[in-house]
C-alpha positions in Angstrom: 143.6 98.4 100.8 144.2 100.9 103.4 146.7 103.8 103.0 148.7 104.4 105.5 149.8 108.2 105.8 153.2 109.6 105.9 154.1 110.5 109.5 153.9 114.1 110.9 155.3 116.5 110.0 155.0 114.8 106.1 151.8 114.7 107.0 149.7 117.5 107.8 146.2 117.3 107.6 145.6 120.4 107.8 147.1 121.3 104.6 144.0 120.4 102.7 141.8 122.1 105.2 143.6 125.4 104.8 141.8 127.2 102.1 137.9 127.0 100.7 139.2 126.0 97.2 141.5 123.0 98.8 138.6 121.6 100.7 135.9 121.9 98.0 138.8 119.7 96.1 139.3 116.9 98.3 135.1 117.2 99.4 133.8 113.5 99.5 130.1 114.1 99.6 128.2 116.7 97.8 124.6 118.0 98.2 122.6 119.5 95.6 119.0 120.2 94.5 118.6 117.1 92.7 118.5 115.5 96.2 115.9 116.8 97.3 111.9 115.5 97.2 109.7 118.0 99.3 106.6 116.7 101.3 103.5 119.1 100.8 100.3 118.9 102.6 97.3 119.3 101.3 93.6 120.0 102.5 90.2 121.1 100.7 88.9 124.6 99.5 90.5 127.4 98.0 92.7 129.8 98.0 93.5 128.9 101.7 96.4 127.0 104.0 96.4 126.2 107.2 99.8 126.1 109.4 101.2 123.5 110.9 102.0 124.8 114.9 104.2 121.6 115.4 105.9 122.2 112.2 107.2 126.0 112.2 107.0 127.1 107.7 104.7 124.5 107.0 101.1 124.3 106.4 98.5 122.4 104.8 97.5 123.7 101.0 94.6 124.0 98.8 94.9 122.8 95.1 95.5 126.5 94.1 98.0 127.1 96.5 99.8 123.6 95.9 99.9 124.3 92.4 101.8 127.7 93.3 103.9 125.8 95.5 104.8 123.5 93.0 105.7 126.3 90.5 108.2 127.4 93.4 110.0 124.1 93.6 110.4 123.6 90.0 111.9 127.3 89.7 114.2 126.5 92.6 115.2 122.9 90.9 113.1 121.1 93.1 112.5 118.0 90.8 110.1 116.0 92.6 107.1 116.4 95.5 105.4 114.4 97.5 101.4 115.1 98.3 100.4 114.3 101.8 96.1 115.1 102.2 94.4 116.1 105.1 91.5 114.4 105.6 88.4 116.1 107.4 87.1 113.9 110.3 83.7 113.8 109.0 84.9 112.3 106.0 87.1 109.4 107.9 85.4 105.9 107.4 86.5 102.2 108.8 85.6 101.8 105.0 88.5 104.3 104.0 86.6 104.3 100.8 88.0 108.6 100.2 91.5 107.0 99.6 90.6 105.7 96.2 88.1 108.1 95.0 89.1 109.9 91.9 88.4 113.3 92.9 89.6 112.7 96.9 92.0 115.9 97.3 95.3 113.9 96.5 94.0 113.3 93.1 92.8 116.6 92.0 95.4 117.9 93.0 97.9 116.0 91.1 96.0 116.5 88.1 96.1 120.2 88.5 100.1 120.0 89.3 100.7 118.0 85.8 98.3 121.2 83.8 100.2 123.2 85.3 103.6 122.2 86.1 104.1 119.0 84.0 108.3 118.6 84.7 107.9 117.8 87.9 107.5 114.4 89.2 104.9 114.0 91.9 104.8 111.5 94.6 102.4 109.9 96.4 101.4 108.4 99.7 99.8 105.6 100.1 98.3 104.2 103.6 95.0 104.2 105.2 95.8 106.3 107.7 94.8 109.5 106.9 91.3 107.9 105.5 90.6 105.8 108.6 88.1 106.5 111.3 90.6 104.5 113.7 93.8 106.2 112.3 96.0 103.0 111.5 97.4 102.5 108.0 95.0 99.5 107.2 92.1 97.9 108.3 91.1 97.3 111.6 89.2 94.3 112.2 88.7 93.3 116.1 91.3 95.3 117.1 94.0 93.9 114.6 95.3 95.6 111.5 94.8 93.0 109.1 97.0 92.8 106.0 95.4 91.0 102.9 92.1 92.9 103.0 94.6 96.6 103.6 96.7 95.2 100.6 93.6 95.0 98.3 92.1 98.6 99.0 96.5 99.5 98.6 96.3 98.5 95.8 92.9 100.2 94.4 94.0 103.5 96.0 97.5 102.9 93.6 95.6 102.6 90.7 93.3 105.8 90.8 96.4 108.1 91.8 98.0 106.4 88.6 95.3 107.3 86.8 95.2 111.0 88.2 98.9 111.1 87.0 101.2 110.3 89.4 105.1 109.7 88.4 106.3 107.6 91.9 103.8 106.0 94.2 104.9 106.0 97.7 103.4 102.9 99.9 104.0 103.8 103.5 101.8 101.3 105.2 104.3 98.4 106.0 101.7 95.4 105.0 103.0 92.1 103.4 103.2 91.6 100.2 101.6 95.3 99.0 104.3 96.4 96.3 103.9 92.6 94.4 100.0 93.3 94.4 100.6 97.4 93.4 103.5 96.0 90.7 101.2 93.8 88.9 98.3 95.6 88.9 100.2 98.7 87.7 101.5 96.3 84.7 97.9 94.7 83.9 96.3 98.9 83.7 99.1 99.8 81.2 100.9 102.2 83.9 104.5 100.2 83.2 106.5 103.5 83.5 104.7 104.0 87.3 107.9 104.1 89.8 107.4 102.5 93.2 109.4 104.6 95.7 108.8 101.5 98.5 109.0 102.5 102.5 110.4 99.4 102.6 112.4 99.9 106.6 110.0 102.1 108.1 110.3 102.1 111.9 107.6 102.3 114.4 109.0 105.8 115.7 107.7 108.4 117.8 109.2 111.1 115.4 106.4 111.3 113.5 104.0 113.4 115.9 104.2 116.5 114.4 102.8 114.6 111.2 100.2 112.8 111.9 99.0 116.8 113.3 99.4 117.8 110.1 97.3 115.1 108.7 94.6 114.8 111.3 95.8 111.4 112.8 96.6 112.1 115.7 93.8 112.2 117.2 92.0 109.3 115.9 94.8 106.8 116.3 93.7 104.5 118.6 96.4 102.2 120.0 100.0 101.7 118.3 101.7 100.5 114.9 103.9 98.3 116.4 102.4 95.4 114.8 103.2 96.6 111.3 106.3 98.9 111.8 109.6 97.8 112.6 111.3 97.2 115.7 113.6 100.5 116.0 116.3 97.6 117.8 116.6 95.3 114.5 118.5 95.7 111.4 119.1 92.7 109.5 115.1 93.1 109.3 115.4 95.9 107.6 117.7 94.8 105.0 115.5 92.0 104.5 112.3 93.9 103.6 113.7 96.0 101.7 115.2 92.8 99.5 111.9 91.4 99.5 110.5 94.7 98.1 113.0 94.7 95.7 112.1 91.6 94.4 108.4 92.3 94.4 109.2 95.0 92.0 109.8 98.1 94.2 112.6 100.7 91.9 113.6 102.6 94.8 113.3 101.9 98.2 113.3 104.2 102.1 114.5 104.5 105.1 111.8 106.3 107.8 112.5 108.2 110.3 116.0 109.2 108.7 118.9 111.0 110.9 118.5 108.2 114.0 118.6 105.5 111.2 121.2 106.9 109.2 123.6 103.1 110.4 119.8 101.3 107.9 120.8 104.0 105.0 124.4 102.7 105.1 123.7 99.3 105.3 121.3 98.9 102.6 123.2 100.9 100.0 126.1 99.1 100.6 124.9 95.1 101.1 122.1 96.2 98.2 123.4 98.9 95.8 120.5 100.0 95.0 118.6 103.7 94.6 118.2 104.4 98.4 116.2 107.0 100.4 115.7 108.4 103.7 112.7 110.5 104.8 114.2 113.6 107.2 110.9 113.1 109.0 108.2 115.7 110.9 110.0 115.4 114.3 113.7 115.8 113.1 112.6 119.7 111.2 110.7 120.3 114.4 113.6 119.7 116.5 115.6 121.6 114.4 113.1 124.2 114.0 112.9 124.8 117.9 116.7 124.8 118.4 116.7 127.7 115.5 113.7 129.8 117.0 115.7 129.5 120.6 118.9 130.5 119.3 120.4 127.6 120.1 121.2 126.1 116.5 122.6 128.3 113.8 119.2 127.0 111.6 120.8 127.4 108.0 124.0 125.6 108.5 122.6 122.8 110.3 119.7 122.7 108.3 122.7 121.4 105.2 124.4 119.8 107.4 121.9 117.2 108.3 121.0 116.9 104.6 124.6 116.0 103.5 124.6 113.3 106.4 121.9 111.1 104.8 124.4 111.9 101.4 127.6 110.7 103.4 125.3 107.7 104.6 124.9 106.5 100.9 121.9 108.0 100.3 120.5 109.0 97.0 117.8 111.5 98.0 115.7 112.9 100.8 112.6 113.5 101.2 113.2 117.1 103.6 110.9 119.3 104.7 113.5 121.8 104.1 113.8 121.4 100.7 113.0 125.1 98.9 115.3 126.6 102.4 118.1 124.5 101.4 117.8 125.0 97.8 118.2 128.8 98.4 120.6 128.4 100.9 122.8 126.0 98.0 121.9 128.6 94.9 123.2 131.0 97.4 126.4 129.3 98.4 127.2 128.9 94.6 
């Protein structure tokens, strides 16, 4: 039923605009730290980071330093992380046997995290990408990315950052089929309370340069992932997969890249009702980013204002690059 408004002057709008306290009343959509999961990258060594030049305030941690950063986010009311490694070439196989390795970076460092800072849920990635010689989330075999063999080595490199401790694993790689295989095997290795946070409509986008820098991919991606990725034209796909995932046993499911996608967000929360995400991706901050460092953007108040978009789109969370900035900027506002 649609209410129709008293005519002008009965009517004024306005009225409910006029005063800080009146609009905080009638405020639809709220943001708060509880939204928020923050993206860290990680490399070897320590005691050491490396910026990010595409990515102005981020750089790549050591353990020691992730472990300080994740101390940060918890005093800030940061409630959840996400742990993206960088993987030295050298190390790069077409094997991508470091993904699963028990003492690979992602995993120590998660281990260290739950010593240290054992509230906090931490997130995981997992793809082949930042393993693989050739740079593609799964195998390449004569020049395709095949999908049973990648769903396998998903599914070992699920189980040993389960074992390290992870709270939410994060499959990013868009192969068939990968959260029934990670589901079950979580269930038969006794990690039942394991959440699947599934990138379930994850377009093939070219908003993700400035991350794949930070993870070393971009040079040795060979070719596209338009074979795996989705169509950035379709959207009745989207709510597809992310109903297949669902049924595969996915808990939550995301949206990637988020602001140009924000019409997916809507869709699936409202045809699904379910826990939905959006990932504010590398090449939305860096946008923003460039627009503050030129003056042209007031940073802060976009910065919150692009967060509370993905809110008023029906989403749950977001996974921001901004996330201690804008929870200073809301404990400030309070």
């Amino acid at each position: 039923m649609v209410t129709i408004p008293a005519p002008f002057p009965a009517a004024r709008f306005r009225r409910m605009r006029a005063s800080d306290a009146r609009r905080r009343l009638m405020r639809e959509t709220t943001l708060t730290v509880d939204d928020f999961i923050w993206p860290i990258f990680l490399q070897a060594g320590e005691n050491d980071e490396t910026p990010v030049p595409s990515m102005p305030g981020v750089a790549r941690l050591t353990t020691d330093r992730a472990v300080k950063a994740a101390e940060m986010a918890a005093g800030l009311g940061i409630t959840a992380i996400c742990l993206f490694p960088y993987t030295d070439p050298a190390s790069r196989t077409e094997d991508c046997a470091e993904a699963w390795s028990p003492d690979n970076t992602t995993n120590r460092t998660i281990r260290a995290i739950k010593a240290a800072v054992p509230e906090i849920a931490i997130m995981t990635d997992v793809a082949l990408d930042t393993y693989n010689a050739l740079g593609h989330d799964g195998f390449v075999v004569d020049g395709e990315i095949v999908n049973d063999e990648t769903v396998e080595a998903l599914v070992k490199m699920t189980l040993a950052q389960a074992e390290a401790g992870a709270d939410i694993i994060g499959p990013s790689d868009m192969m068939d089929g990968r959260i029934g295989a990670m589901r079950a095997a979580l269930e038969r290795d006794g990690h039942q309370n394991v959440t699947i946070l599934s990138y379930a409509a994850k377009y093939a986008s070219a908003f993700y340069g400035p991350f794949r820098d930070a993870v070393g991919a971009t040079a040795a991606l060979k070719g596209d992932k338009k074979t795996y990725q989705m169509d950035p034209g379709n959207t009745d796909e989207a709510v597809r997969l992310v109903a297949r995932d669902l049924a595969e046993g996915a808990d939550m499911v995301m949206v990637k890249p988020g602001m140009p996608y924000l019409d997916i967000c809507r869709r699936v929360k409202t045809e699904l009702q379910v826990p939905t995400y959006a990932y504010q991706v590398s090449g939305e901050y860096a946008m923003l980013k460039a627009a503050e460092a030129n003056g042209w953007l007031d940073g802060p108040t976009v910065m919150l204002e692009s967060l509370l978009s993905f809110k008023r789109a029906g989403c749950d969370g977001i996974l921001t690059y901004f996330a201690p900035e804008a929870a200073r900027a809301l404990k400030a506002g309070a």
